[in-house]
Each structure stands twice: as C-alpha cells, then as structure tokens.
C-alpha positions in Angstrom: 7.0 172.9 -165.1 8.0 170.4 -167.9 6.7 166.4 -166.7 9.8 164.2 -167.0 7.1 162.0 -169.3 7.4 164.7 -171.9 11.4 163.9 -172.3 10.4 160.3 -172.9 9.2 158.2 -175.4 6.1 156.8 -174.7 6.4 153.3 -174.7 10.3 153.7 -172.9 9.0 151.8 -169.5 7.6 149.1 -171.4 10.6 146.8 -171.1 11.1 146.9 -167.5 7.6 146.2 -167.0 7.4 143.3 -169.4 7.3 139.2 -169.0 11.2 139.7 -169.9 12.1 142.7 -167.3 14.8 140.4 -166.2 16.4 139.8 -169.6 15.8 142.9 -170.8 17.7 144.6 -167.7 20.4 142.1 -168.4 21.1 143.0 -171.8 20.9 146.9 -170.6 23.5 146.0 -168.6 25.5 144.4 -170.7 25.4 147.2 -172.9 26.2 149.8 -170.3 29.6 148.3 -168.9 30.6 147.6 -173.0 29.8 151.1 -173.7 31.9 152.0 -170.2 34.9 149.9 -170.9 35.1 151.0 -174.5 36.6 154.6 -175.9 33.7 155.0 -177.9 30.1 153.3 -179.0 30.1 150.1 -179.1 29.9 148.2 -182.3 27.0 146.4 -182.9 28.1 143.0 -184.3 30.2 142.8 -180.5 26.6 143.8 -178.7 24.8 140.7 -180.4 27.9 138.4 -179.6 27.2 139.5 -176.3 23.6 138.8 -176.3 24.0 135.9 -178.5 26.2 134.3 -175.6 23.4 135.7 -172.7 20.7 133.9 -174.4 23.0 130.6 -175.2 23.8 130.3 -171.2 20.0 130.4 -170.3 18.3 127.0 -169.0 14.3 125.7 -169.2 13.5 127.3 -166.7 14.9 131.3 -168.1 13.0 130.9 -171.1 11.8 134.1 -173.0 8.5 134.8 -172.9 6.2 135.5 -176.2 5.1 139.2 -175.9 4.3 141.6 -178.5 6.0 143.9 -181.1 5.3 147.6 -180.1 8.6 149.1 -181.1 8.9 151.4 -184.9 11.8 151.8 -185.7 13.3 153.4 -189.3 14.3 150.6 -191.6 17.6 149.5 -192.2 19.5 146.3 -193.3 19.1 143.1 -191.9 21.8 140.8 -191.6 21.8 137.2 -192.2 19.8 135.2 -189.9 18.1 138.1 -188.4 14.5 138.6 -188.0 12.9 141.4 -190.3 12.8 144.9 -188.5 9.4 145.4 -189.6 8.0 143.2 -187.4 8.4 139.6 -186.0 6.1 136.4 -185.5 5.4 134.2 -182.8 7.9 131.7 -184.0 10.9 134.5 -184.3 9.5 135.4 -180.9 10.0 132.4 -179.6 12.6 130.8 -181.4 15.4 129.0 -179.5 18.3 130.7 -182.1 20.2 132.7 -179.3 21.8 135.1 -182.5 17.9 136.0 -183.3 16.5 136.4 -180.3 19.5 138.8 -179.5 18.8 141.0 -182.7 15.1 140.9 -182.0 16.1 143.0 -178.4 18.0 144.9 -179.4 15.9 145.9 -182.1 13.1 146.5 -179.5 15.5 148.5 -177.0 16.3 150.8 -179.7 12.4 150.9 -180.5 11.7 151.8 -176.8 14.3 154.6 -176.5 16.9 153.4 -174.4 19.5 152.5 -177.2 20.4 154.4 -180.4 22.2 153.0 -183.7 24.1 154.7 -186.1 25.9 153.9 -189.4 29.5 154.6 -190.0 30.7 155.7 -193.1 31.7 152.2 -193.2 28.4 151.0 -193.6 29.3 149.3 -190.3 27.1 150.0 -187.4 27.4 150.8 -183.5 25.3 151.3 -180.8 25.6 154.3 -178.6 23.3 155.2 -175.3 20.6 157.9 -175.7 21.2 161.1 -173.4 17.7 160.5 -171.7 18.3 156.4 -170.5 21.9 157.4 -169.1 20.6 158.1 -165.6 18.3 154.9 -165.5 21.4 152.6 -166.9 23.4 154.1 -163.6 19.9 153.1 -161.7 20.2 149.8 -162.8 24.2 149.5 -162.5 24.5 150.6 -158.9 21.2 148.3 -158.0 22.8 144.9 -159.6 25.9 146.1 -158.0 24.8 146.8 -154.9 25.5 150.3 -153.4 28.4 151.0 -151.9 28.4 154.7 -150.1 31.7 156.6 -149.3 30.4 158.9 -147.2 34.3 160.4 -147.1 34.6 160.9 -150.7 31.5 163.5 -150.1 32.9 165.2 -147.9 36.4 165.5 -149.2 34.8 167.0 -151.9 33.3 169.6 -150.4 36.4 170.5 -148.7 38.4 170.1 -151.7 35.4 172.7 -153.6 35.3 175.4 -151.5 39.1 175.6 -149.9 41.1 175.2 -152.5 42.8 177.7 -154.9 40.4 177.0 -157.2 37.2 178.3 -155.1 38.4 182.0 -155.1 39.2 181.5 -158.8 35.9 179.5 -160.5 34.0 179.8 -157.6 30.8 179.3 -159.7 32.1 175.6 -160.5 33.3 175.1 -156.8 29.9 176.0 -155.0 27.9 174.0 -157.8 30.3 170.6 -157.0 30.1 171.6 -153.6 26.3 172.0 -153.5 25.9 169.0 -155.4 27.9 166.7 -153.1 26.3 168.1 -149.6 23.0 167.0 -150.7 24.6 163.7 -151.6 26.0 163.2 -148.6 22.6 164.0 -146.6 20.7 161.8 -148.6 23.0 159.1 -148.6 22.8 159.7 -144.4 19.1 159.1 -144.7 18.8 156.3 -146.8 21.1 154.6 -144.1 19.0 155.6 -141.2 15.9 154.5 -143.0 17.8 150.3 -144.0 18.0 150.4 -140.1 14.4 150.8 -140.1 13.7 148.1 -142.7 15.1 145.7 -140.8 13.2 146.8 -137.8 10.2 146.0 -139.5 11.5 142.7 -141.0 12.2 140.9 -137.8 9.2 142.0 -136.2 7.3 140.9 -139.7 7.2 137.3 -139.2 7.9 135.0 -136.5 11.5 133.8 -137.3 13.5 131.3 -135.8 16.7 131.2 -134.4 18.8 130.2 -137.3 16.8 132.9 -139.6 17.5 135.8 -136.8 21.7 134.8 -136.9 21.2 134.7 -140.5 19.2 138.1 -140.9 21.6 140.0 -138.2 25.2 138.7 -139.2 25.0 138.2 -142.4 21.6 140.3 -144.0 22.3 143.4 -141.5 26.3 143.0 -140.9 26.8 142.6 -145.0 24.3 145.3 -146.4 24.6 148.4 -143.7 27.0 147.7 -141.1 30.2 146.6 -143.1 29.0 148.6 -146.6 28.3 151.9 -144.5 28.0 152.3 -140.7 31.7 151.0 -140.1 33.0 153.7 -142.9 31.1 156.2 -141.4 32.2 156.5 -137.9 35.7 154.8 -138.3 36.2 158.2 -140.7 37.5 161.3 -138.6 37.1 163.5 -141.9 33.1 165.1 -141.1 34.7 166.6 -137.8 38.5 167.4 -139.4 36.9 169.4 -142.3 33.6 170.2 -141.5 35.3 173.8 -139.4 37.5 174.3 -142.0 34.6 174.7 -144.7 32.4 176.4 -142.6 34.9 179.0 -142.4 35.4 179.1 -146.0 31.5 179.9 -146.4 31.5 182.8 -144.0 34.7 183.9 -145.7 32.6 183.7 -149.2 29.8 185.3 -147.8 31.2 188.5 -146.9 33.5 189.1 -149.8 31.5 191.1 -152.5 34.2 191.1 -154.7 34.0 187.4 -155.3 30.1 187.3 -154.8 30.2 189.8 -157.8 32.6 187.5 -159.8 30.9 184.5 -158.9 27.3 185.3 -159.6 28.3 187.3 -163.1 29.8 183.7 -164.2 27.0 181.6 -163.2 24.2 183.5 -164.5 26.3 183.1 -168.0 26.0 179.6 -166.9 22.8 179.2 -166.1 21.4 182.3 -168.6 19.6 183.8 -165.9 19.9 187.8 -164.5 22.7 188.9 -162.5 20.3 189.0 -159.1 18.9 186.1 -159.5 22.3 184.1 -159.8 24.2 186.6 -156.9 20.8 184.9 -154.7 21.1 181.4 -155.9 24.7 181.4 -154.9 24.1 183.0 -151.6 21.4 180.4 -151.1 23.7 177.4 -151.7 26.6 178.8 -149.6 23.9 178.8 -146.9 22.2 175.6 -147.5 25.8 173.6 -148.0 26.3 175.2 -144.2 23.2 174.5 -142.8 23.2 171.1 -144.1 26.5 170.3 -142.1 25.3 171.3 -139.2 21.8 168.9 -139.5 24.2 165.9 -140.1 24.6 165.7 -136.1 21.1 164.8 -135.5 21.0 162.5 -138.6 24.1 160.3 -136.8 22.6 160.6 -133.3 19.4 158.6 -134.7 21.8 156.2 -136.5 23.6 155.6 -133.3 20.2 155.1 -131.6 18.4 152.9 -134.7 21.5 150.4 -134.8 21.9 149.8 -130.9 18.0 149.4 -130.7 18.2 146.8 -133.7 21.3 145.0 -131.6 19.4 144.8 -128.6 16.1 143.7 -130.3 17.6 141.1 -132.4 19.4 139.9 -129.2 16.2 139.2 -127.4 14.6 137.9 -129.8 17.0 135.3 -129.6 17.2 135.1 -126.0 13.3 134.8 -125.9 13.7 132.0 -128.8 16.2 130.3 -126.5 14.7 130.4 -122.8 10.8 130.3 -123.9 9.5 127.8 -121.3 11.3 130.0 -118.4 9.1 133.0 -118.6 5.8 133.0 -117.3 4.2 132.7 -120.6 6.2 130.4 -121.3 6.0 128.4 -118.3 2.0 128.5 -118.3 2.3 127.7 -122.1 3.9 124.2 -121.2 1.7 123.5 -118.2 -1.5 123.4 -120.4 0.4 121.8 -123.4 1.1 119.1 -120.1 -2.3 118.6 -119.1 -3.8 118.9 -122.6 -1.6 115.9 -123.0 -2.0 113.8 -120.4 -5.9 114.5 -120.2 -7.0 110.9 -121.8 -5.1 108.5 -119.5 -6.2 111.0 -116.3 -10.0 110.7 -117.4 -10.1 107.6 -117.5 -7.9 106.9 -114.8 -10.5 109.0 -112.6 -13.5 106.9 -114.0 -11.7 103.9 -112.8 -11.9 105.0 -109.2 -8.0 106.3 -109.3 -6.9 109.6 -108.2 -5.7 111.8 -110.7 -2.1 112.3 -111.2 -0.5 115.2 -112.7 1.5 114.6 -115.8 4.8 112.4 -116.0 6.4 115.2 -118.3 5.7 118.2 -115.3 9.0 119.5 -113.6 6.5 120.1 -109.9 4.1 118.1 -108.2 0.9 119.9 -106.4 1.3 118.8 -103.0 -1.7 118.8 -100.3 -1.3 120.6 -97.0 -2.1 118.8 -93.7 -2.4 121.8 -91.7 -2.2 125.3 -91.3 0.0 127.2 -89.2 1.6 130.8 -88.9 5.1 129.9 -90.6 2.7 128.5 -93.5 1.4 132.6 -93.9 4.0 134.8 -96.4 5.1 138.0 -94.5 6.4 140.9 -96.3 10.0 141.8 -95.4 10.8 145.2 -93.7 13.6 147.5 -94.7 15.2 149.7 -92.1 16.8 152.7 -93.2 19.4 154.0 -90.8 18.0 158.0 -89.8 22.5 159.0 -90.2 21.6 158.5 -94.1 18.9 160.3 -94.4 20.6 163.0 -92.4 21.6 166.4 -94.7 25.1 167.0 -94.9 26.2 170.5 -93.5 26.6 172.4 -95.9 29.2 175.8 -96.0 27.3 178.7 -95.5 29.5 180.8 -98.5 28.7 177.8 -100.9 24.9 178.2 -99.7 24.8 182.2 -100.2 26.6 182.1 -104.0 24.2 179.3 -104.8 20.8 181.1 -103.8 22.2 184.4 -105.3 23.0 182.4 -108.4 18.9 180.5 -108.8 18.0 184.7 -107.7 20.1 185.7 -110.8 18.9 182.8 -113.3 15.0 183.6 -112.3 15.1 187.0 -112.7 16.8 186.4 -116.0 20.0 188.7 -115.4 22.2 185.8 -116.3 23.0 185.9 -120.0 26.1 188.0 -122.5 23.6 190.5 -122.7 23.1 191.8 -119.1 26.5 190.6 -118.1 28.3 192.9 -120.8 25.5 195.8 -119.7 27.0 195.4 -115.5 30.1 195.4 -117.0 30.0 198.6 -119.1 29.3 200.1 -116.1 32.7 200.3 -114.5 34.1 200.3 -118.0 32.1 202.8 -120.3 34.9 203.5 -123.0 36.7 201.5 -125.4 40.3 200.4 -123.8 39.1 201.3 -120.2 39.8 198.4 -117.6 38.7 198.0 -114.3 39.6 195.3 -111.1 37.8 192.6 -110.6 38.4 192.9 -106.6 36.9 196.9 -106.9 34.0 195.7 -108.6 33.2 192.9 -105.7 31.0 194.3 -103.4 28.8 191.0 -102.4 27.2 188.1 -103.2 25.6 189.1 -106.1 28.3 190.8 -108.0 31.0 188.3 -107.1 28.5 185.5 -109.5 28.1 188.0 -112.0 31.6 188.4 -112.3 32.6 184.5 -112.4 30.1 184.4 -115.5 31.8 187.7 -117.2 35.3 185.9 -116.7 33.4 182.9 -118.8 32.0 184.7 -121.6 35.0 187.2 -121.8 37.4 183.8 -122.4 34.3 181.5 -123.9 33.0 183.9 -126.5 36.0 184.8 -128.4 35.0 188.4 -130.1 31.4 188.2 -129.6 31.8 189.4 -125.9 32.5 193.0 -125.8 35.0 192.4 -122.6 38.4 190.4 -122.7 39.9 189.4 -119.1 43.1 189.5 -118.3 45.0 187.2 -115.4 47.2 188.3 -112.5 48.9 185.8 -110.2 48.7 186.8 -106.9 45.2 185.8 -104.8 43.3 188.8 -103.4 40.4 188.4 -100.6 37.4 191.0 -100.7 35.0 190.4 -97.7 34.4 186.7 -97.8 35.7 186.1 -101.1 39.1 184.7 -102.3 40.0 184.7 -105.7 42.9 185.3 -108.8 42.9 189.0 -109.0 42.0 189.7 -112.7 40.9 193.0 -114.6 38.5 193.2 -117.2 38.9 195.5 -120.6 36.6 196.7 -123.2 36.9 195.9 -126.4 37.9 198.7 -129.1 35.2 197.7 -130.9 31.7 195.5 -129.8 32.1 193.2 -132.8 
C-alpha cells in the first residue's frame, strides 16, 4: 500500500511545526477563503496585500520568530522590495517591513508544497492551491471555525441518494454519495459521544471551583456539544422518518439483478476494476450503508446516557462545592480545622490551672453526663408488619392453569414461529386450507399455543406461514371464552 508520505513533499509539515505555526496557519487561511471567494486563483499581488496587512496588525508580543530557509524553489522575478528567492538573511528574517516578510512566506509556503505559482501570459502571477494541501486547508478551516455538524443534512442525503429517480438510473453515483455520507454520519455520532467524554475527564481533572464548574457546564459544554450538536440531533425527526424508507430502498437494490448488472458494469468503468469485483463492492456498501443505520441506535442510547451522567455529575459537584461542611467529611474537616485553631490559647489556658474549653467558632458543646439511666440507652425501633399484607391474593384457578402451561411451553422450548407454524400445519397441511380456532382447542395447552399463532400470524406480516382471520361473535370451548377466529395457510411460506 502506497504511505501517504510518498504523496508529499518532504519538508510539507515543516510549517506547522515551526516557531511560526501560528502565522503560518494564518496566512494558509487567508489564502484558502481568497481562493474560495474568488472564480479562479488568486492573484498574487492581492495574496501579499493580504499578508502585508496580517503582518502590519501584529503587536510585540506576535513577533515572527528567526528560523531557517529550507525551502528551493525555481527562480523567478522578484519585485521591488522583496527579499531574493534564493535565500534570505537574518535581517530579511527578521525585518519589521510587513510587505517583506509577507513575500518571504509565501515564498516558503510554496517551497514546502502547500501553495503553487504560476505565470500568466501576462507576465502577471497567481497563486493557486496544490491538489495534495486541499484536504489539510479544509482541516484547518473547519478547526478555526469550529465544527458545526448537521447530522440532518447526512441523512437527507442518503435518502435523497438511494430513493430518488436518479438511484435506478446512476445508481453507481447514488450508492458511492450514499456510502460516503453514512460513514459521515457515524463518525460524526462518535466524535460526539467521545466530547461528552472529554469533559468527563476535565471536571474530574482538577479541583475546580464553583464559578469554573458554571463556566465549564453552561458555557464550555452548552456552547461546543449541546447547542452545536446534541439539540440538532434529537430535535430532528428525520433518522426515524427516512431511515424505513431507505432501508427499503436497499432491499429493493439488492434483489434486482438487472440494476446490480447495470450498476456494477458502470462502476468498475469507474473505478477500472473487473466486473465481480465492482458487482461485490456494491453489494458490500448497500449492506454496510444498512447495517450502519441500524448501529446508530446504540450510538444515541450512550449519548443519552453520557450527557445525563455529565448533568448529574457536574450538578454535584456543585452541590458538594456548596454544602461541604454538612457532610461528614466535611463536618469532621471543620472540627479539627476548630481545634487546630484554638489549640494555643487551650494549652495554655490548661497550664494555668483552667479547664479547657472547646472552641468559640464550634456550632456544639461536649456536655458531661451526671448519671446514667435506661432512657440515656439508644433502642432500636421495631417495625410491625400487618400478617393481611403479607397474605397472597387468591388467585383464579383458569389464570393459574394458562400460566403454568405457558412457563411448561417456554421451558421445553415449544414457544417460538417455528414450532407454532409446525402445530399449526397440522390441522392445515395445504396451501389455502383453514381451520377453527374453537376445533383446534382441546385444553390448556393448545388454547396458549393458539393466542401466540394469532400473534405471529398478525405480528409477522409474510414471514408467518399462517394469516388469521376475525369473526364477531364469542364462542366458549370447555373453560375457555374467546372471539371465534380461523386460521389459513399461506399460498406460499415466503
């Protein structure tokens, strides 16, 4: 497998790792949102203005540090004013002239890899951005910005990928947008579940007061995952509106061949591979975009838990901040803090030939006892429970006999579709035949296998080989009562 390091130039980390990361990240910025806003590369006498004007608004305290020249780059033109491309000295390095030190960077970003310069036919020069420092300028963007998920904007496309038009016609382009924004959406998901967790760890990392707790929780917490992502995320009804609706679009996708066919012949044009290797790798996506929606349930469950946890902590931690001296920690904490206190004066009070006396500052005296007697003893209290309840509640004796058949059913493991459908094919063998519920009751054990038939015949949809149908009038066989209902078999088991 190719290393990423073999994409990039050697010395390309070197600015971010230098005495002037923070300018050079600055002025990488800079350039990104120019490049952004503008229809094409940005010209390179607007760039330096730019960084002529970054370098003017710096103070004492911002000032560039001296490092040295690593960067080659091919020679070219200078203009006026501007240091030499073929090196500079420790006086250009640290010179004060914002337009010089601005030439000198960029000169070195384009050295380092992450900027490119080319000349018009002009002879005027812009600066474009090199294929291989695109995703690190988006890095840096969305980390100055702050990030800002949309969990719903994942998800909507998804939907808007797989059931649309579109799908049955490009469905090489749907699954791969589809794919794409599923595993987005997860790790987006866990990166939220795992700021919870940071600041778990930060409250319980120092001993913070009060003031830095409020601060931490209503402003830290509220501002960076509760208003920015946990609030979108459950406020947002579109994971459970379209979540069915492309699930049944994969199963659709999976069993037609036709589009399989179409699909994987188009994507292995795509991706230049053979026509069985795409036909898997688009049968693996359809199944990991499904199997990935249904793992998001357990990834919000934890959420759920990690941010009441982080409530309730952060709320004791107050509380215990706020009523220290009334737990018995706390209580014993100020009693020796007390008597460490007032231990001088007490000494030498008792040297004196005066009784010691406890400490002005004490909220309780110690008292001496003159005597003794039996109200002085602590006696346990005794609770009486009235015997009428603790007594068993009577219990109906046809309740009692469909329960115990029931637990006899579940431990001999005869309660399931499978076993149910198997009694039922008894009195229905053939496709289309039907057969009473009330001639199929002969007792206790038979009536509780036929209340869990009527459940999976109306619960399991086709998967049940039996559908039942409902009468009106009550019938009564033996000790039962129930709605008469017959069952039928299904033309076909699937």
């Amino acid at each position: 497998m190719e290393s990423v390091f073999s994409r990039l130039p050697q010395s390309f980390f070197v600015p971010l790792a230098s005495p002037n990361r923070r300018h050079y990240a600055a002025l990488l910025l800079q350039f990104y949102r120019l490049f952004m806003e503008y229809r094409s590369s940005v010209e390179r006498e607007l760039l330096i203005a730019r960084f002529s004007e970054y370098f003017a608004g710096l103070d004492s305290s911002e000032a560039v540090a001296v490092e040295e020249d690593t960067t080659k780059t091919e020679s070219h033109s200078e203009e006026p004013g501007e240091p030499s491309s073929g090196g500079t000295t420790a006086n250009d390095r640290s010179s004060s002239d914002p337009r010089a030190l601005a030439a000198t960077f960029l000169r070195k970003l384009i050295g380092y890899g992450w900027l490119d310069e080319e000349e018009q036919i002009d002879f005027s020069r812009i600066v474009t951005m090199r294929d291989i420092s695109r995703p690190f300028l988006e890095a840096l963007d969305a980390t100055e910005r702050g990030v800002s998920i949309e969990y719903e904007s994942h998800i909507v496309a998804v939907y808007s990928s797989l059931c649309s038009d579109a799908a049955k016609e490009n469905g090489e382009h749907a699954v791969l947008n589809a794919h794409w924004h599923t595993r987005l959406l997860v790790e987006s998901l866990k990166v939220l579940e795992q700021n919870i967790r940071n600041h778990f760890q930060e409250i319980f990392s120092r001993d913070a007061t009060i003031p830095e707790i409020l601060h931490t929780h209503y402003d830290v917490y509220m501002q960076e995952v509760v208003d920015r992502a946990y609030t979108r995320l459950k406020t947002s009804d579109n994971l459970s509106r379209y979540r069915p609706r492309i699930t049944r679009a994969l199963n659709a996708f999976l069993k037609d061949e036709r589009w399989m066919a179409r699909t994987s012949e188009r994507l292995s044009i795509i991706q230049r591979t053979s026509l069985a290797a795409s036909k898997e790798t688009v049968r693996q996506m359809l199944l990991e975009i499904r199997d990935e929606l249904k793992s998001i349930d357990p990834i919000l469950e934890n959420i759920d838990d990690r941010n009441r946890r982080y409530s309730r902590i952060s709320t004791e931690r107050i509380r215990a901040r706020l009523h220290a001296d009334s737990s018995l920690q706390g209580r014993i904490a100020r009693l020796v803090r007390a008597i460490a206190r007032g231990t001088p004066a007490a000494a030498s009070e008792v040297g004196a030939g005066v009784p010691r006396r406890a400490p002005a500052d004490l909220m309780h005296r110690i008292f001496r006892l003159r005597y003794l007697s039996r109200a002085s003893l602590f006696t346990r209290r005794k609770r009486v429970i009235a015997e009428e309840g603790l007594a068993r509640a009577d219990e109906d004796e046809l309740d009692a006999d469909v329960g115990a058949a029931e637990l006899k059913l579940r431990i001999t493991n005869q309660l399931n579709p499978t076993k149910i459908a198997a009694f039922l094919s008894q009195y229905c063998p053939t496709a289309g035949s039907s057969r009473q519920a009330e001639e199929i009751v002969d007792g206790v054990e038979s009536f509780v296998r036929l209340i869990y038939a009527a459940n999976y015949a109306e619960a399991r949809d086709n998967t049940f080989p039996f559908t039942v149908e409902w009468e009106s009038e009550v019938v009564t066989v033996g000790r039962f009562s129930f709605r008469s209902h017959r069952f039928v078999r299904r033309h076909t088991d699937g």
